[in-house]
C-alpha positions as CSV (number, residue, x, y, z in Angstrom):
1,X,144.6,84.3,200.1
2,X,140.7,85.4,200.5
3,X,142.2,88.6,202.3
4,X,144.5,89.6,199.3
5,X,141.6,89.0,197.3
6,X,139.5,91.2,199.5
7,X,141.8,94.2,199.0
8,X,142.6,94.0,195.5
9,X,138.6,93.8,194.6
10,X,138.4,97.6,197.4
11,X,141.5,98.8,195.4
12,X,139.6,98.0,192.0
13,X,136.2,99.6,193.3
14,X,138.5,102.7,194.4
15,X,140.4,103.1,191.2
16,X,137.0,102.4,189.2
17,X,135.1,105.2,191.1
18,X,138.5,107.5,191.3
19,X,138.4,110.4,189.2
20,X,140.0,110.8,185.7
21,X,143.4,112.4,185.6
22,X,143.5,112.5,181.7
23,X,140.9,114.0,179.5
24,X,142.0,114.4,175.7
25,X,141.5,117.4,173.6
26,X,140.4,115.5,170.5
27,X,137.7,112.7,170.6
28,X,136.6,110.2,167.5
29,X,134.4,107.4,167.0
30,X,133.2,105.0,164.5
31,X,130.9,102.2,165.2
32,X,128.3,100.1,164.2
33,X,124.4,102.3,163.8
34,X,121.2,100.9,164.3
35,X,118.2,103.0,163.5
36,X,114.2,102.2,164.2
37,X,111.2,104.5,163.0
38,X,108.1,102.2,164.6
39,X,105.6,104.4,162.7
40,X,106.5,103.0,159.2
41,X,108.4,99.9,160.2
42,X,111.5,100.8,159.0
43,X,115.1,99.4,160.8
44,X,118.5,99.8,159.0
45,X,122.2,99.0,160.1
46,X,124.9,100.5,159.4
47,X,127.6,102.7,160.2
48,X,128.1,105.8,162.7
49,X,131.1,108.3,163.1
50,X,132.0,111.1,165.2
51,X,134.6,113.6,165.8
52,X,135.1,116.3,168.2
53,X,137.3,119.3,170.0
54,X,137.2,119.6,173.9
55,X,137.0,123.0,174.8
56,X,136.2,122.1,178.4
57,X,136.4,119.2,180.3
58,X,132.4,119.0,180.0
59,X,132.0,120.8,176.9
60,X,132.9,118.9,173.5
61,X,131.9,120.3,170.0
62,X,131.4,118.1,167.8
63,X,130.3,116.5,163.6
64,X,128.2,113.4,163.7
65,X,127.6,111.2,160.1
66,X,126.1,107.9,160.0
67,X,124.4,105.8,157.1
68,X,122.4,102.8,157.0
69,X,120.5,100.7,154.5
70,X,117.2,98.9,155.6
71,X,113.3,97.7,153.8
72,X,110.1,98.1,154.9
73,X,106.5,97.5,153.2
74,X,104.5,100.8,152.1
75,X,100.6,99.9,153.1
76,X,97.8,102.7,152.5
77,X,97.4,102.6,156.5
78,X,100.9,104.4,156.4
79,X,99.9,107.5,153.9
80,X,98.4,110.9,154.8
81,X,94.7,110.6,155.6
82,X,93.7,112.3,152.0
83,X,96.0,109.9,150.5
84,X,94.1,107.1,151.8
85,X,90.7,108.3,151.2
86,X,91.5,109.2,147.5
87,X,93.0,105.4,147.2
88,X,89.8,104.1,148.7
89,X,87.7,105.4,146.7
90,X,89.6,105.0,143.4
91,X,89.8,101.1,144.1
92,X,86.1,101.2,145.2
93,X,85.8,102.2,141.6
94,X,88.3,99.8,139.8
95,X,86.2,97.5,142.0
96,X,83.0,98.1,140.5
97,X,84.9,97.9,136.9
98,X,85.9,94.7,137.7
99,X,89.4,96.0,137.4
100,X,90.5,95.0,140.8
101,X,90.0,92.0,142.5
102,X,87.4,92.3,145.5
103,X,89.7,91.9,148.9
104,X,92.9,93.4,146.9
105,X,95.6,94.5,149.7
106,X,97.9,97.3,148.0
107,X,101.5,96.2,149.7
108,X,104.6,97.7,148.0
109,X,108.0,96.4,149.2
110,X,110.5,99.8,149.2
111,X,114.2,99.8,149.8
112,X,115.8,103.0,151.9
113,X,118.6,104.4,152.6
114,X,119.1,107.1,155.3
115,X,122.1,109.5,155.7
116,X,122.3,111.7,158.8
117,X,124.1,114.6,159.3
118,X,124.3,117.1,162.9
119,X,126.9,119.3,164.3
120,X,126.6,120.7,168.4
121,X,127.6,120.3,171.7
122,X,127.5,117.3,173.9
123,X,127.9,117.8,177.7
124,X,130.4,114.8,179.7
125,X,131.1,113.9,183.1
126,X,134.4,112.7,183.8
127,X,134.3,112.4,187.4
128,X,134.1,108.6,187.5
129,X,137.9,106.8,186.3
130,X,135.8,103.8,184.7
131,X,132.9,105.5,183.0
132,X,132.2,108.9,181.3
133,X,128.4,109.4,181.0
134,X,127.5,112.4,178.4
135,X,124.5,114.1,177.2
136,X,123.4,116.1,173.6
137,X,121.0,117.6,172.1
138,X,120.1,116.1,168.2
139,X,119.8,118.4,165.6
140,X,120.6,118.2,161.8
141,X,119.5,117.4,158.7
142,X,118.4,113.7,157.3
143,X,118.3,112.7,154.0
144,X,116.6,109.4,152.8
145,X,116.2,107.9,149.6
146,X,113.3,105.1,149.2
147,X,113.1,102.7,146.4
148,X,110.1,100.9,145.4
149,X,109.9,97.4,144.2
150,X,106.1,96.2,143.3
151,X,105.2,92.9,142.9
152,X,102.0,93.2,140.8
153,X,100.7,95.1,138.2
154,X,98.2,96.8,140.2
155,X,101.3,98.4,142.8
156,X,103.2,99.5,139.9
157,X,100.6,101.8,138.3
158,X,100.1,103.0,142.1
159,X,103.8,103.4,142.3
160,X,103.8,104.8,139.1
161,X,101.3,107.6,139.9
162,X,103.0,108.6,143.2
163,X,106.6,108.4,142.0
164,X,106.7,109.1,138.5
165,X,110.8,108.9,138.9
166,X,110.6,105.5,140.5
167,X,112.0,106.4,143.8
168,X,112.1,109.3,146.1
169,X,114.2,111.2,147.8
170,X,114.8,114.0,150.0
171,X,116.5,116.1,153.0
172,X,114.7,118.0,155.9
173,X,115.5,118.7,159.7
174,X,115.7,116.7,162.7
175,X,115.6,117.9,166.6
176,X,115.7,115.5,169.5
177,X,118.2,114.4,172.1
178,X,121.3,112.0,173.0
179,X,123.3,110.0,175.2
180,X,125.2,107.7,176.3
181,X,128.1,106.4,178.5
182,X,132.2,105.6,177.6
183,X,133.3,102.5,179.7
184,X,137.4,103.9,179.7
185,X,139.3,101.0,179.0
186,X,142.5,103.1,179.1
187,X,143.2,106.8,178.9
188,X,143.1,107.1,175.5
189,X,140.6,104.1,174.5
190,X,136.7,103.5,175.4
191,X,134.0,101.5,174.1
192,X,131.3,104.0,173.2
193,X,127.7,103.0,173.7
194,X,124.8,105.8,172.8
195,X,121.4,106.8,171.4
196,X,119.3,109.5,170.0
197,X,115.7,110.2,169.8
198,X,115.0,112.7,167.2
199,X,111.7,113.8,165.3
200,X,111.9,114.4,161.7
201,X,109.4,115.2,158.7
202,X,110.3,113.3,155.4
203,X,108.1,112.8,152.6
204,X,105.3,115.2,153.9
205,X,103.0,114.8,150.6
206,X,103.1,111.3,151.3
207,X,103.7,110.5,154.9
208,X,103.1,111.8,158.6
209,X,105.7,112.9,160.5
210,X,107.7,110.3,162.7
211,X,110.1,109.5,165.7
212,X,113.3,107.5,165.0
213,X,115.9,105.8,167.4
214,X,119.6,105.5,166.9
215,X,121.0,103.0,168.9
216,X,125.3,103.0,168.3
217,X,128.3,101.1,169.9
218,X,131.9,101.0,169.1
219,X,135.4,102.1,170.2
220,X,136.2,105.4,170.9
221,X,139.5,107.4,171.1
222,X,140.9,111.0,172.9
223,X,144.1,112.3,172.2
224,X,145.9,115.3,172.5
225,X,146.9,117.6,175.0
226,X,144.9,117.0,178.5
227,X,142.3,119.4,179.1
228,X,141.8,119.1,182.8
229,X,145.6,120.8,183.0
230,X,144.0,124.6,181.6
């Protein structure tokens, strides 16, 4: 018994470490997105899809989409420098007036949403049966829209003053890089788990710039005629 045992766990390692024999010309994914940008303490959830044409058996070109929602806390620590100097002073002011209470800690709770959009190449090694592993570079364009909520009447003419509109929003570029392993259940199915690092630039009258990372997982399918044949 511990002998068949032995030789069915060598004949698993072999087929795990085997190469592939099938590698579809069409790939998709949809999964669950989670997205972190330390700098301003932002994290949303949400949803991340995927869809691309093999035109190699390393060379996949691809659309990527995902969207999440998320909240964070706007503090003057977080604005451009001249932002925070002309806050400073103005409340050292309202201060003097009596206007503000001594101590007063401007805190405005902000809703966002975050939509990202990118279109490239990803680069995949198929040697292994049980495991793709692939690489990308991250570029596209994000667009966000932030929502502010303030709780006092003190944040609301702030609020008011920096977003006449009551919210913002707004698209720019992102650059960065990706990647991420398929563990091949079968031929055609994998579970898909990836990430991106990618620097991006929104709000610039009101913010620095900042780094964000995309963490994904969910299933992922290849169909179509087998590219290794060409």
């Amino acid at each position: 018994m511990r002998i068949r045992l032995a030789v069915g766990a060598v004949l698993l390692v072999f087929q795990a470490f085997g190469q592939q024999t099938y590698v579809g010309h069409y790939d998709v994914y949809g999964g669950f997105m989670y997205l972190n940008s330390p700098y301003i303490n932002l994290q949303e959830r949400g949803f991340h899809t995927q869809g691309g044409v093999r035109l190699r058996k390393w060379l996949t070109v691809g659309v990527d989409y995902s969207a999440g929602n998320g909240h964070t806390s706007l503090t003057p620590s977080l604005l451009k420098s001249s932002l925070q100097q002309q806050l400073g002073t103005t409340f050292a002011q309202l201060v003097a007036l009596h206007l503000v209470p001594p101590g007063y800690s401007l805190t405005v709770p902000i809703d966002s949403t975050t939509q990202n959009f990118a279109a490239g190449p990803q680069f995949s090694d198929h040697y292994f049966r049980a495991l793709t592993l692939f690489i990308r570079p991250s570029a596209g364009a994000v667009h966000e829209t932030a929502t502010p909520h303030p709780q006092d009447a003190i944040s609301t003419l702030v609020v008011r003053q920096l977003l006449p509109s009551g919210k913002k929003q707004e698209w720019t570029a992102f650059y960065g890089f990706g990647g991420g392993a398929d563990i091949n259940v079968t031929e055609h199915f994998a579970l898909r788990l990836q990430f991106d690092f990618v620097h991006d630039h929104l709000f610039p009258d009101l913010l620095n710039s900042r780094n964000t990372v995309r963490l994904s997982i969910g299933p992922a399918f290849q169909f179509g005629r087998n590219v290794l044949t060409r």
